[in-house]
PyMOL CGO cylinders between C-alpha atoms (Angstrom):
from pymol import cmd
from pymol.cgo import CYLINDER

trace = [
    CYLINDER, 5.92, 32.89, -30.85, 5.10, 30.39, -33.24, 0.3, 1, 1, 1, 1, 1, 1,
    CYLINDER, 5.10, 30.39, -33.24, 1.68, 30.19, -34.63, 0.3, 1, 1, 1, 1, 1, 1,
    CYLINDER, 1.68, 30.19, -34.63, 1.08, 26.26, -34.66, 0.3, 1, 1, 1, 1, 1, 1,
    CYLINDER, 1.08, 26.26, -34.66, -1.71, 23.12, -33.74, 0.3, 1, 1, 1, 1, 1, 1,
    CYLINDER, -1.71, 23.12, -33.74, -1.00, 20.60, -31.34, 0.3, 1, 1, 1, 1, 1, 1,
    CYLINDER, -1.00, 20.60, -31.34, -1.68, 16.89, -32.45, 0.3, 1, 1, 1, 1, 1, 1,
    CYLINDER, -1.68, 16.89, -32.45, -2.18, 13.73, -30.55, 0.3, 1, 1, 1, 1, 1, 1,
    CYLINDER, -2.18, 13.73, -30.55, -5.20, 12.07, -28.40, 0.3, 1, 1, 1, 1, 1, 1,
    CYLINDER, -5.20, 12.07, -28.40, -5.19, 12.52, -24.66, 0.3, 1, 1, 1, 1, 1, 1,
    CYLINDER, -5.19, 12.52, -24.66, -4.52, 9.87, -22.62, 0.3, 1, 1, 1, 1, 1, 1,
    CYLINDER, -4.52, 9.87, -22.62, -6.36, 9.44, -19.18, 0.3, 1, 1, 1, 1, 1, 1,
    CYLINDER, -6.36, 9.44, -19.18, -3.60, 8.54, -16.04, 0.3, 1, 1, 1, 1, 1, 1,
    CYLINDER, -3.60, 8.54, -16.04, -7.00, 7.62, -14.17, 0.3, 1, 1, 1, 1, 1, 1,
    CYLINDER, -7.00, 7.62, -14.17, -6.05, 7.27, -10.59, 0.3, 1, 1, 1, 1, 1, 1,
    CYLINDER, -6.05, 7.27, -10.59, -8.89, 4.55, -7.95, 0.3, 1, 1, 1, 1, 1, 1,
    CYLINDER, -8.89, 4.55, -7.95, -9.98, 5.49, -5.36, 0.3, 1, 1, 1, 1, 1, 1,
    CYLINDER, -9.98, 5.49, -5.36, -11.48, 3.13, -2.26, 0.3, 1, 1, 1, 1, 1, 1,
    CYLINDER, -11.48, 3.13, -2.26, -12.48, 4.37, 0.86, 0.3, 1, 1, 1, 1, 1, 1,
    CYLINDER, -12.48, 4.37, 0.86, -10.60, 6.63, 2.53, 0.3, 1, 1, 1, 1, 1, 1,
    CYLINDER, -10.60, 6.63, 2.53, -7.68, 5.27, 4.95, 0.3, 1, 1, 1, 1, 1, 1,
    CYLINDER, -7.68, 5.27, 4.95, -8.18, 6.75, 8.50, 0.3, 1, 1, 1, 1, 1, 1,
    CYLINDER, -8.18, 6.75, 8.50, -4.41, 8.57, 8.08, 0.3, 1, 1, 1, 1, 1, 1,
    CYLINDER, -4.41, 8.57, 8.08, -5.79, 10.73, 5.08, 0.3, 1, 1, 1, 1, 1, 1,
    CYLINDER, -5.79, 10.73, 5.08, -9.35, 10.75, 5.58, 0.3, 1, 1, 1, 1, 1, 1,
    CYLINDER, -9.35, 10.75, 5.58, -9.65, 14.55, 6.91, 0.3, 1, 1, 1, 1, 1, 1,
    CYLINDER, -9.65, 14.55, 6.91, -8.53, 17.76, 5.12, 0.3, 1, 1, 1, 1, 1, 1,
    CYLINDER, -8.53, 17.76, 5.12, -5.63, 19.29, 5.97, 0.3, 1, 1, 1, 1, 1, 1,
    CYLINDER, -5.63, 19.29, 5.97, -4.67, 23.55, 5.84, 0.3, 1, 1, 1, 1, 1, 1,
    CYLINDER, -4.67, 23.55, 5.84, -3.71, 22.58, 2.67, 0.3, 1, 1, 1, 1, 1, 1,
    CYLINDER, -3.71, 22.58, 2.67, -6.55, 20.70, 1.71, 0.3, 1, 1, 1, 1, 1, 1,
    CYLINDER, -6.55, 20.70, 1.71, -5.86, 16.99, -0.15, 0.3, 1, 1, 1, 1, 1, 1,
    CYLINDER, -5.86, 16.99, -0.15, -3.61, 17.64, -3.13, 0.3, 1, 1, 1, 1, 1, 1,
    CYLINDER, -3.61, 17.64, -3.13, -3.37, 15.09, -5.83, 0.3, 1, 1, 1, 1, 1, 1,
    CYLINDER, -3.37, 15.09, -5.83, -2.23, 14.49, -10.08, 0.3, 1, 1, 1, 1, 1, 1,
    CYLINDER, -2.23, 14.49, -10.08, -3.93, 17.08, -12.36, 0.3, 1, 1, 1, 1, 1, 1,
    CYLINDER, -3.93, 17.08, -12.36, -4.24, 19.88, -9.09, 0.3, 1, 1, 1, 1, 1, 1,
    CYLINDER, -4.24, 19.88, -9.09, -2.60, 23.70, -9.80, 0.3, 1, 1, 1, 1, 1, 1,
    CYLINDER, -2.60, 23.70, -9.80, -2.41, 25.80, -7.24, 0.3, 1, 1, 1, 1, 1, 1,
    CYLINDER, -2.41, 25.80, -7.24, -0.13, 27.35, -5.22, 0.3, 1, 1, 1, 1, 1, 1,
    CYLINDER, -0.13, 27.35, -5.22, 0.21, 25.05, -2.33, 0.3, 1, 1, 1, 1, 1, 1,
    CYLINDER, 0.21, 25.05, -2.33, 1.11, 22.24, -5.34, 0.3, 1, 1, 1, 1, 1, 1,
    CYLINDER, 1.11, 22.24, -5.34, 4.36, 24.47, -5.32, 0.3, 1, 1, 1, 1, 1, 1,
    CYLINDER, 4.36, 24.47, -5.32, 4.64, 24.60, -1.40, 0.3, 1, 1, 1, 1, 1, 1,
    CYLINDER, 4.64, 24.60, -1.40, 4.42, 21.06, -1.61, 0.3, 1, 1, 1, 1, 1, 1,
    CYLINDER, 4.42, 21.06, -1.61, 6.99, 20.80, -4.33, 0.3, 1, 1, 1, 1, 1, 1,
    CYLINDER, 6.99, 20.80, -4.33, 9.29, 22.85, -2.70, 0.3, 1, 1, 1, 1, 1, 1,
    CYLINDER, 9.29, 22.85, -2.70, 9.47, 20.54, 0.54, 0.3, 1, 1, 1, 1, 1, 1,
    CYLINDER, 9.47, 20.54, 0.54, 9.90, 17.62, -1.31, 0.3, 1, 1, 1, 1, 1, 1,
    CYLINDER, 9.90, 17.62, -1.31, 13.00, 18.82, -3.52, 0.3, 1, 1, 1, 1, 1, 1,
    CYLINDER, 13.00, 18.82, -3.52, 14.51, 20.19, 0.00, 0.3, 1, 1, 1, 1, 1, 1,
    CYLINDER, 14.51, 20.19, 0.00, 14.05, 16.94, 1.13, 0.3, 1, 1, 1, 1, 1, 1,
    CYLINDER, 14.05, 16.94, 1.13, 15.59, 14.95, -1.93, 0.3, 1, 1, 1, 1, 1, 1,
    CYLINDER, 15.59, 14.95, -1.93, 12.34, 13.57, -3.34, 0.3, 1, 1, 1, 1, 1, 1,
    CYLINDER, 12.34, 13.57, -3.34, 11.54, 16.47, -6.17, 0.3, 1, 1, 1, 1, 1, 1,
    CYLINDER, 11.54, 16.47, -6.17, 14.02, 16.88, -9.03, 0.3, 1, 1, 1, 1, 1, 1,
    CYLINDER, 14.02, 16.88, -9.03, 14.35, 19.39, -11.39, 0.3, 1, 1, 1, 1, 1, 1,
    CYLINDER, 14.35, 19.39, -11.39, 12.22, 22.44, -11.82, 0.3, 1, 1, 1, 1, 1, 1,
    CYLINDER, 12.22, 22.44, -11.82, 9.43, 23.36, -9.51, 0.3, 1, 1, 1, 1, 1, 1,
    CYLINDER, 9.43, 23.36, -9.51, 5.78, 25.04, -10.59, 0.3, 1, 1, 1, 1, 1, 1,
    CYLINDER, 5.78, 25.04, -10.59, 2.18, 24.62, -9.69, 0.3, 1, 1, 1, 1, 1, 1,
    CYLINDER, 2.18, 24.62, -9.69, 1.25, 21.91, -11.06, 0.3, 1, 1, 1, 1, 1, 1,
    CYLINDER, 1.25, 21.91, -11.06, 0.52, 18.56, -9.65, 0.3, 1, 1, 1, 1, 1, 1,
    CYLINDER, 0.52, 18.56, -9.65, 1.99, 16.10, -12.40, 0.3, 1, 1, 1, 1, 1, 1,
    CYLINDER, 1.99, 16.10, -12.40, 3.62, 12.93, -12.99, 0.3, 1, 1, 1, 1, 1, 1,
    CYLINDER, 3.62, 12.93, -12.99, 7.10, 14.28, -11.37, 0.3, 1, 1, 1, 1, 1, 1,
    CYLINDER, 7.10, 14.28, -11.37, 4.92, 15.41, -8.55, 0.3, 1, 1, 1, 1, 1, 1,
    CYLINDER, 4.92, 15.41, -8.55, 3.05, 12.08, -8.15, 0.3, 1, 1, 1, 1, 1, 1,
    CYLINDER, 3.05, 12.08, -8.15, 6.02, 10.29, -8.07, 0.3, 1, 1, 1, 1, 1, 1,
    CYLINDER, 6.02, 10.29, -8.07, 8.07, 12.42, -5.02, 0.3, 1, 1, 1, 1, 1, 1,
    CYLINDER, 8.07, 12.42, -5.02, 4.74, 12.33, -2.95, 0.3, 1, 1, 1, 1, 1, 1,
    CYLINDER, 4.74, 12.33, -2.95, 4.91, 7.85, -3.58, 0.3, 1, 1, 1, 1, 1, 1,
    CYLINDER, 4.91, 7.85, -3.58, 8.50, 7.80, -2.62, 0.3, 1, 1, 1, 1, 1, 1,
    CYLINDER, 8.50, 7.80, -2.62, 8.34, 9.73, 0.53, 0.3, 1, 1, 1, 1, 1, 1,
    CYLINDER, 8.34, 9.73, 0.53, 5.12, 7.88, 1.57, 0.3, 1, 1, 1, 1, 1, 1,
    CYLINDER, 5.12, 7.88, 1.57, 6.77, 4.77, 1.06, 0.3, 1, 1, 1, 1, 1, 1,
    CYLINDER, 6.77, 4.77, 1.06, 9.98, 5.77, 2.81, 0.3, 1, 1, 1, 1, 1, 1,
    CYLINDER, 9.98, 5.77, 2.81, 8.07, 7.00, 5.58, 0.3, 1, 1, 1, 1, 1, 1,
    CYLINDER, 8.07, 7.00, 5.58, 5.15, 3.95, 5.82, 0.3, 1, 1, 1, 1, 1, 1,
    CYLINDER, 5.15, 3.95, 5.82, 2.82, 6.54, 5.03, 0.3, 1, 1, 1, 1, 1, 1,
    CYLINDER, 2.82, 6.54, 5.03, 1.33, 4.68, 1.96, 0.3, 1, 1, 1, 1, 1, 1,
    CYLINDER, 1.33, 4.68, 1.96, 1.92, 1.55, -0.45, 0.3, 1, 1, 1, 1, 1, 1,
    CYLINDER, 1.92, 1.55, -0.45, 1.21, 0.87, -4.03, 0.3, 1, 1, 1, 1, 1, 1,
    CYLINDER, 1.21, 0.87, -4.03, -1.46, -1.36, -2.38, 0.3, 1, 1, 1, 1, 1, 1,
    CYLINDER, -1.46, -1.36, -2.38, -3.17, 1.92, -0.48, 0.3, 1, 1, 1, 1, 1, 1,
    CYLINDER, -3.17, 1.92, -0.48, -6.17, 3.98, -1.90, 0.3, 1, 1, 1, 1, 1, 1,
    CYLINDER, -6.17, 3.98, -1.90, -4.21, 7.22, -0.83, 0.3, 1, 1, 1, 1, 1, 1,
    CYLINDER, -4.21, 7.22, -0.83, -0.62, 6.02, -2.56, 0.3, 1, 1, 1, 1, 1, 1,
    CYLINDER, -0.62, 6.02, -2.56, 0.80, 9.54, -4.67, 0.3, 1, 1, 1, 1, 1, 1,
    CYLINDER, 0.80, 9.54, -4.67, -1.89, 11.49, -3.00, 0.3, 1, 1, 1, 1, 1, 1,
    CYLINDER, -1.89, 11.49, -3.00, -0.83, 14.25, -0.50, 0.3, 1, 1, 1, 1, 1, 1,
    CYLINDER, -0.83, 14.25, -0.50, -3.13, 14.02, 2.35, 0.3, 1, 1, 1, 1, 1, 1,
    CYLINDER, -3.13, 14.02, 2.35, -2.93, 15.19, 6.06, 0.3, 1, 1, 1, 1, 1, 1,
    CYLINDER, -2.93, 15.19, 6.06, -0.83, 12.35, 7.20, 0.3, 1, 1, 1, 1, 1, 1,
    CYLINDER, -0.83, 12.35, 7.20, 1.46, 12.78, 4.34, 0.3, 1, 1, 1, 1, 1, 1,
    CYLINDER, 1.46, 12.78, 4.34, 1.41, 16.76, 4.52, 0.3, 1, 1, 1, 1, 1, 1,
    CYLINDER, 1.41, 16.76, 4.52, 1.89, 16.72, 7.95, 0.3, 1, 1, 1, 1, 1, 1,
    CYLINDER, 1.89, 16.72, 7.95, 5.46, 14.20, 8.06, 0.3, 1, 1, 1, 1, 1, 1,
    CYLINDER, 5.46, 14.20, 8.06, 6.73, 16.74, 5.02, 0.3, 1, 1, 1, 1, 1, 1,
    CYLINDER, 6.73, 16.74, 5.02, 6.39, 19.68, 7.59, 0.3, 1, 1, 1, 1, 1, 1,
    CYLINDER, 6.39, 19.68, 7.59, 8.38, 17.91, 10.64, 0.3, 1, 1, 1, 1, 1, 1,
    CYLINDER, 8.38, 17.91, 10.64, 12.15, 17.26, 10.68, 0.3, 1, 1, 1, 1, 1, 1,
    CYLINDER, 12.15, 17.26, 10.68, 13.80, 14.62, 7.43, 0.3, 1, 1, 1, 1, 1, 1,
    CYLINDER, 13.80, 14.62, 7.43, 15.90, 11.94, 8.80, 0.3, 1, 1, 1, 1, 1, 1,
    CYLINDER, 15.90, 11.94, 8.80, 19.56, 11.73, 8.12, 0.3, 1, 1, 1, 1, 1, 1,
    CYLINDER, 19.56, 11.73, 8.12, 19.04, 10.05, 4.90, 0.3, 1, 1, 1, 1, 1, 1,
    CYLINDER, 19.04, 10.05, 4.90, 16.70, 12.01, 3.45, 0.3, 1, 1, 1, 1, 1, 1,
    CYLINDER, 16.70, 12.01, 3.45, 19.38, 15.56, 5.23, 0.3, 1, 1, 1, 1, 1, 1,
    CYLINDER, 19.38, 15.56, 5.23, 22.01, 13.71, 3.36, 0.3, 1, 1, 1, 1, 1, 1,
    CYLINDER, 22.01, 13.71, 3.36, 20.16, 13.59, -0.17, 0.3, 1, 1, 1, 1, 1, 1,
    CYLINDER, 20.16, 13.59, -0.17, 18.52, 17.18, -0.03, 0.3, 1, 1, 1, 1, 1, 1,
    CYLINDER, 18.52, 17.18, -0.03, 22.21, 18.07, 0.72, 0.3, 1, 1, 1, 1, 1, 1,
    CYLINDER, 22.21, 18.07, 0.72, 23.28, 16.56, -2.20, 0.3, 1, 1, 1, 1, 1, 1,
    CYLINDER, 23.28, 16.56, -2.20, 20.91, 17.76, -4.41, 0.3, 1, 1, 1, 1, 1, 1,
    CYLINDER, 20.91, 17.76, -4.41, 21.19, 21.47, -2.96, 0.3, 1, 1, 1, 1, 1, 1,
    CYLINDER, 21.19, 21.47, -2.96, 25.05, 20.70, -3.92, 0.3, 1, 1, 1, 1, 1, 1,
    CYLINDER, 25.05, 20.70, -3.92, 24.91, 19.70, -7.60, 0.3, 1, 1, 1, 1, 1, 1,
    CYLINDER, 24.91, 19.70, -7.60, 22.46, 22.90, -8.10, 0.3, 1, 1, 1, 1, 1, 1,
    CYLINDER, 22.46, 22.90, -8.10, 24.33, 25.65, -5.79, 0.3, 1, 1, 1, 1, 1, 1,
    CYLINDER, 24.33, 25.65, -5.79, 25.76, 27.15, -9.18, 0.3, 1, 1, 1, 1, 1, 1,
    CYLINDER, 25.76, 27.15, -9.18, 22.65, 27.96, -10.50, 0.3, 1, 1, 1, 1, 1, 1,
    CYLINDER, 22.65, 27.96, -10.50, 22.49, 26.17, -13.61, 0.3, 1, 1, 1, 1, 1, 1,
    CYLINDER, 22.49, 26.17, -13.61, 19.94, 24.11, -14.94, 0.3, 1, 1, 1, 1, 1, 1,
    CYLINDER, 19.94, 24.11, -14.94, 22.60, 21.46, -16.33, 0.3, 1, 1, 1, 1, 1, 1,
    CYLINDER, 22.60, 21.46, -16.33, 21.68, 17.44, -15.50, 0.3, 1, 1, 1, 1, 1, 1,
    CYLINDER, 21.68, 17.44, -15.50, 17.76, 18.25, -14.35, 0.3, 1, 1, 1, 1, 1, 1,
    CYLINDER, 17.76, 18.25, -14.35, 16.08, 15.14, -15.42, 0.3, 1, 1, 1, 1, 1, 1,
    CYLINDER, 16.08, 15.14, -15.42, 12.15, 15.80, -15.35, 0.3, 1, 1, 1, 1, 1, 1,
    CYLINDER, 12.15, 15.80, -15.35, 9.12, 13.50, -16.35, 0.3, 1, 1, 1, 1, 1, 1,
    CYLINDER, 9.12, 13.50, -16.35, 7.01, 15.67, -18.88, 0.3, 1, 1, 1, 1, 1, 1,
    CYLINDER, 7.01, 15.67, -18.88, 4.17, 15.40, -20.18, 0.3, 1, 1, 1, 1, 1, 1,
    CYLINDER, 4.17, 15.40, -20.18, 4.66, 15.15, -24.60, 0.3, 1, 1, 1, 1, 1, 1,
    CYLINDER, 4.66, 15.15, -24.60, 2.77, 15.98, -27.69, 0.3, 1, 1, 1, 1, 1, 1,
    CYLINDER, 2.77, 15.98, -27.69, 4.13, 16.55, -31.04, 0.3, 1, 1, 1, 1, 1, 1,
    CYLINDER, 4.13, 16.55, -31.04, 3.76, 19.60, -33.84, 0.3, 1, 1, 1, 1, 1, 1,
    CYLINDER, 3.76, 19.60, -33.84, 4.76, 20.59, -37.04, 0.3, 1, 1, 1, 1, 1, 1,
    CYLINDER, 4.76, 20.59, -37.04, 5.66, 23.44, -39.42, 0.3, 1, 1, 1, 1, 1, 1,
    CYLINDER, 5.66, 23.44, -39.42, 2.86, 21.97, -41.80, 0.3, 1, 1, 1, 1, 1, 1,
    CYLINDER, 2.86, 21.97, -41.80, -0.04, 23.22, -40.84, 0.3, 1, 1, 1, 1, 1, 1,
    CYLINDER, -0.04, 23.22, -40.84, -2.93, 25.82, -41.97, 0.3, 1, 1, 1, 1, 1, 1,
    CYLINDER, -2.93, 25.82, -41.97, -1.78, 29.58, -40.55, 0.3, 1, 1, 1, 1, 1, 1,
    CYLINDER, -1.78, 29.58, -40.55, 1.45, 28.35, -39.19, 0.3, 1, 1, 1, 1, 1, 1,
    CYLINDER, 1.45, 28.35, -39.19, 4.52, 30.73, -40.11, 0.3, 1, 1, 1, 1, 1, 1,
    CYLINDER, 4.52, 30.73, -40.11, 7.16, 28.30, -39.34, 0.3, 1, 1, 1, 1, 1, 1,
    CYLINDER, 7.16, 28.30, -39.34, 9.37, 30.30, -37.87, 0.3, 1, 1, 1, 1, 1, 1,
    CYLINDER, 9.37, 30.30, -37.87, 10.05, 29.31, -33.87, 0.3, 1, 1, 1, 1, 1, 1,
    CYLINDER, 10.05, 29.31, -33.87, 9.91, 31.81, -31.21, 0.3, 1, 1, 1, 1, 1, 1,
    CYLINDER, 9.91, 31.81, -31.21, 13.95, 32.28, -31.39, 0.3, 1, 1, 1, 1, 1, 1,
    CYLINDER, 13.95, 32.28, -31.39, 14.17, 32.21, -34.94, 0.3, 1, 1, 1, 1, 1, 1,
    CYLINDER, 14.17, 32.21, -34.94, 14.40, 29.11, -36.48, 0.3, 1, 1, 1, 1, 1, 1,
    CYLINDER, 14.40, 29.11, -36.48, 12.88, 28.58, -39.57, 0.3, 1, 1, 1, 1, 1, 1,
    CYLINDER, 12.88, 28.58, -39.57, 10.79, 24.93, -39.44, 0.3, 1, 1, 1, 1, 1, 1,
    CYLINDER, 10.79, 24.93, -39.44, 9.98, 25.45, -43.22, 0.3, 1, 1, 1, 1, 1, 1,
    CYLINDER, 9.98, 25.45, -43.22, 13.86, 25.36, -44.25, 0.3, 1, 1, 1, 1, 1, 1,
    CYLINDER, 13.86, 25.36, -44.25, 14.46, 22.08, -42.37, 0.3, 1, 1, 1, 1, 1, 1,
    CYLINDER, 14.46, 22.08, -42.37, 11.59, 19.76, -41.66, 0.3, 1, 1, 1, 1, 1, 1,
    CYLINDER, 11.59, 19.76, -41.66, 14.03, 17.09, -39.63, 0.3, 1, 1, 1, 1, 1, 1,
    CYLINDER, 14.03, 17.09, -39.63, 15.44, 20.47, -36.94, 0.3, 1, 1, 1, 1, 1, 1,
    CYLINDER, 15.44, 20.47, -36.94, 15.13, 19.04, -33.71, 0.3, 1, 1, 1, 1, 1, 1,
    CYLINDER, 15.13, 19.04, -33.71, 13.36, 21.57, -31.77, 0.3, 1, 1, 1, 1, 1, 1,
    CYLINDER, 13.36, 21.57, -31.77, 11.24, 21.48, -28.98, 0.3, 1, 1, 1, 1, 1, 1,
    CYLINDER, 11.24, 21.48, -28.98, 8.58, 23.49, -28.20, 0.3, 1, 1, 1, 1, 1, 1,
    CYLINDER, 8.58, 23.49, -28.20, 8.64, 24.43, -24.02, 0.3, 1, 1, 1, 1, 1, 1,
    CYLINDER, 8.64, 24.43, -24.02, 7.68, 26.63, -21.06, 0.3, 1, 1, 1, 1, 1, 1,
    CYLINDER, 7.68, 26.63, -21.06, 10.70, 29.15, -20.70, 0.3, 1, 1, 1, 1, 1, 1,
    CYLINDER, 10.70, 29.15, -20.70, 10.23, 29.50, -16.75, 0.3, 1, 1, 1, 1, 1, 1,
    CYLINDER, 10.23, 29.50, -16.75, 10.64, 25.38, -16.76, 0.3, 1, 1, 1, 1, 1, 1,
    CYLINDER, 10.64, 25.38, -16.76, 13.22, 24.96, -19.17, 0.3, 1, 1, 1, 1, 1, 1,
    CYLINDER, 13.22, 24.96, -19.17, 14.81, 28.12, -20.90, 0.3, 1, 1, 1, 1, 1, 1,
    CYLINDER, 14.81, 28.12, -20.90, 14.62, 28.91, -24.54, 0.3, 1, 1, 1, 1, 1, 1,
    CYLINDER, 14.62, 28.91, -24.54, 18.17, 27.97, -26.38, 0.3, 1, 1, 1, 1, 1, 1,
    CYLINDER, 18.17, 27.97, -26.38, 18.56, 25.33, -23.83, 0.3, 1, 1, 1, 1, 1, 1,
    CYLINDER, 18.56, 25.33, -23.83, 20.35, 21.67, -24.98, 0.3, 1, 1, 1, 1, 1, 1,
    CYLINDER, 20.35, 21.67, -24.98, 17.71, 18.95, -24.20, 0.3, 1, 1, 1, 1, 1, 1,
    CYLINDER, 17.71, 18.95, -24.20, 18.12, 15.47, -24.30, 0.3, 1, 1, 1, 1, 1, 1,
    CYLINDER, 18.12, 15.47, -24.30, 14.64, 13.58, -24.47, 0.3, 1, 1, 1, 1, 1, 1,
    CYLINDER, 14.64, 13.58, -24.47, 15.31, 10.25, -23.35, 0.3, 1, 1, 1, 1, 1, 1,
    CYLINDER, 15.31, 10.25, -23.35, 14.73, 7.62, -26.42, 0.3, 1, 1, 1, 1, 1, 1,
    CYLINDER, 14.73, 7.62, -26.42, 14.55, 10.17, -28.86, 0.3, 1, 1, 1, 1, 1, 1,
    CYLINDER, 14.55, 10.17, -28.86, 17.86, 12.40, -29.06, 0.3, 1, 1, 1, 1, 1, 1,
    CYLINDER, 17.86, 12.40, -29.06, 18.93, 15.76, -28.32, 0.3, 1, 1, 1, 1, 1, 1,
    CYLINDER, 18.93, 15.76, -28.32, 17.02, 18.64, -29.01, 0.3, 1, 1, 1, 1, 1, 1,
    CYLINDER, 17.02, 18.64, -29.01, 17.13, 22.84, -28.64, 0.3, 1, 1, 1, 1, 1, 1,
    CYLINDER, 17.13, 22.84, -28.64, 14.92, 24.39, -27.35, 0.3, 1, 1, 1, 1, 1, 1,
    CYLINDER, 14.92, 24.39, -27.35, 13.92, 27.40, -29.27, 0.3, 1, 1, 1, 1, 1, 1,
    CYLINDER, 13.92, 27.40, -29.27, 9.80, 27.48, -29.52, 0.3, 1, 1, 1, 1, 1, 1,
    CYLINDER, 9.80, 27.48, -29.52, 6.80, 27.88, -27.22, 0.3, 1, 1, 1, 1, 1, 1,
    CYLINDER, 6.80, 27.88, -27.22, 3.47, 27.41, -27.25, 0.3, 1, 1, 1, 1, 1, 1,
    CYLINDER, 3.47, 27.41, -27.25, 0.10, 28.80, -25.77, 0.3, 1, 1, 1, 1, 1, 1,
    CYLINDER, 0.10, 28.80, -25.77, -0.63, 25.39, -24.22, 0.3, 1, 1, 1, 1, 1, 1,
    CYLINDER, -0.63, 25.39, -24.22, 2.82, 24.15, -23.66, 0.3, 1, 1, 1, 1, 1, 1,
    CYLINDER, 2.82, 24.15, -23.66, 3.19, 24.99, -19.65, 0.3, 1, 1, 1, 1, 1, 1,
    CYLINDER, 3.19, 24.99, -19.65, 4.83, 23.76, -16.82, 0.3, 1, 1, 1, 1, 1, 1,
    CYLINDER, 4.83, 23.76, -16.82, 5.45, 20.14, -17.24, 0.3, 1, 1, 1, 1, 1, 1,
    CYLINDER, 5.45, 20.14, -17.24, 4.66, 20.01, -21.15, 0.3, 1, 1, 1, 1, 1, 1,
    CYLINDER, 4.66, 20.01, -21.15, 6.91, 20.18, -24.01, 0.3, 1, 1, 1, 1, 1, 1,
    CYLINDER, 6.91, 20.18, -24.01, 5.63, 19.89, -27.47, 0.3, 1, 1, 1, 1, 1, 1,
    CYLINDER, 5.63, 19.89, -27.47, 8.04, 18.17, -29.89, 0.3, 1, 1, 1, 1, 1, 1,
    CYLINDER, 8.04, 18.17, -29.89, 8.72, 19.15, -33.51, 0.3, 1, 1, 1, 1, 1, 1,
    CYLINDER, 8.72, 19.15, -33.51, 8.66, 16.63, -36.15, 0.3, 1, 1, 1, 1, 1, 1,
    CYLINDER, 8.66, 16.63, -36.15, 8.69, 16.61, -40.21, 0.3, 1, 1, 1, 1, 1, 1,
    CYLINDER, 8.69, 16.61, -40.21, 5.14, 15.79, -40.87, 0.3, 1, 1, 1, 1, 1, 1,
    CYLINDER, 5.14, 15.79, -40.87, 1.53, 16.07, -39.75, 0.3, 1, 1, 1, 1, 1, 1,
    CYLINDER, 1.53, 16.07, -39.75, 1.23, 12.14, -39.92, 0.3, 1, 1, 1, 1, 1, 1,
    CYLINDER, 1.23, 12.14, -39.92, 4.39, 12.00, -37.41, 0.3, 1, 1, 1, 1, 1, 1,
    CYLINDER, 4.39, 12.00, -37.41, 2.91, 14.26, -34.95, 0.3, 1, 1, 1, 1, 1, 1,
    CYLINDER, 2.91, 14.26, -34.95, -0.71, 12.13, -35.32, 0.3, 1, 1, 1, 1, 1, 1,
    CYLINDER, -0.71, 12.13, -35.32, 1.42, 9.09, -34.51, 0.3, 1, 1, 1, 1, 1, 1,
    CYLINDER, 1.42, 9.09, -34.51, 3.61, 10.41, -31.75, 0.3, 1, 1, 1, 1, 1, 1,
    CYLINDER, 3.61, 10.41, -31.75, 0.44, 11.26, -29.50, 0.3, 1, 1, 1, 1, 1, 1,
    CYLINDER, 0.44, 11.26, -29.50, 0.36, 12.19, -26.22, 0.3, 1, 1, 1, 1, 1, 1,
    CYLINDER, 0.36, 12.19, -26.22, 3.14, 10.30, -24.10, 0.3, 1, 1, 1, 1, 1, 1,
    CYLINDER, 3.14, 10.30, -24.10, 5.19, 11.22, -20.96, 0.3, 1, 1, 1, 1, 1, 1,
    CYLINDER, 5.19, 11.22, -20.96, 8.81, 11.27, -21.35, 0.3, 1, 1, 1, 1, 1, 1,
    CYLINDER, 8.81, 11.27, -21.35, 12.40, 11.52, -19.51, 0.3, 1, 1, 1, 1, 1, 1,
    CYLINDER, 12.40, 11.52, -19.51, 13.62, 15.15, -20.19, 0.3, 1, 1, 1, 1, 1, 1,
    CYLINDER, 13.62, 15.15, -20.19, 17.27, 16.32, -19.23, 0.3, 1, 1, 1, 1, 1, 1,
    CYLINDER, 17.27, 16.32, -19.23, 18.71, 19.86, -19.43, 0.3, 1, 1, 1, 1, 1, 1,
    CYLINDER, 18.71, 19.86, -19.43, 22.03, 19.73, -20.73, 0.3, 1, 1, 1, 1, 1, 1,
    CYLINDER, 22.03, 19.73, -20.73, 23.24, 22.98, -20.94, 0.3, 1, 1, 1, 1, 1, 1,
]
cmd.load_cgo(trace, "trace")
């Protein structure tokens, strides 16, 4: 494993809430599951949405962007919630309790689909919001050399990324929308579930890249 710092200032997704709507005013078994949640009923939930064509890509524990956005398209497919509701891209009762009953034929027809393109158990086309920061080989105590071998010091402009290997695995082609194709061949003590960590030539690019979510697709 690399030995490196991570750069960039957070930035707060704050999320308002009014008071409660009667559908999702109670707690469920589950309990009311929302953005920044890990546990394992995050990856229940996650799992029922990808069966039913609304989750894409890998699944974890972690309620995060990709998550958020599943639990806003069901509700809104299924009247549940609106942008305009207190309780839209949270997983209440209400919205706990339509997952667990039968999909309609549109949303059969999708999870079908999506159970289709995946049934050879690749990882190839999996498009996933993640959560960005950047690092560099430049840096106090850092050897440079990435957790498969690649040496950072040799070539400052590599295009590595830094990830998770139970998300995406390590020698993986990754195309980060906007920015260009990437390997990834490094990980990182904070770089989990939906995080990737980005290399770049210098400590002033990784203090200007921040902290930004991003399109991610596993090529091969």
């Amino acid at each position: 494993m690399m030995k490196k710092t991570l750069f960039g200032t957070a930035v707060t997704a704050g999320v308002v809430f009014g008071a409660p709507q009667a559908a999702d005013a109670s707690i469920s078994d589950h309990g009311q599951m929302e953005r920044g949640d890990v546990n394992s009923s995050v990856a229940e939930l996650q799992d029922t949405l990808k069966e039913k064509g609304y989750f894409h890509g890998y699944t974890g524990s972690t309620f995060g962007p990709r998550t958020e956005s599943a639990v806003k398209e069901f509700q809104a497919d299924n009247g549940i919630s609106s942008s305009a509701g207190n309780y839209f891209g949270v997983a209440g009762p209400e919205t706990q309790a339509a997952l667990g009953g039968s999909s309609d034929s549109s949303s059969e027809e999708v999870a079908g689909e999506s159970t289709s393109e995946s049934s050879d158990g690749t990882s190839g086309g999996d498009t996933m919001t993640m959560e960005a920061t950047a690092y560099t080989a430049e840096c106090a105590g850092c050897s440079g050399i990435t957790a498969t071998g690649v040496n950072l010091n040799n070539d400052r402009d590599a295009n590595v990324i830094a990830v998770d290997p139970d998300v995406i695995p390590l020698g993986s082609t990754v195309k980060v929308e906007g920015m260009g194709t990437y390997e990834a061949a490094d990980t990182g003590g904070a770089i989990n579930n939906d995080r990737i960590d980005i290399h770049v030539p210098t400590k002033s690019d990784a203090y200007a890249f921040g902290r930004q979510d991003v399109e991610v697709t596993v090529v091969d």
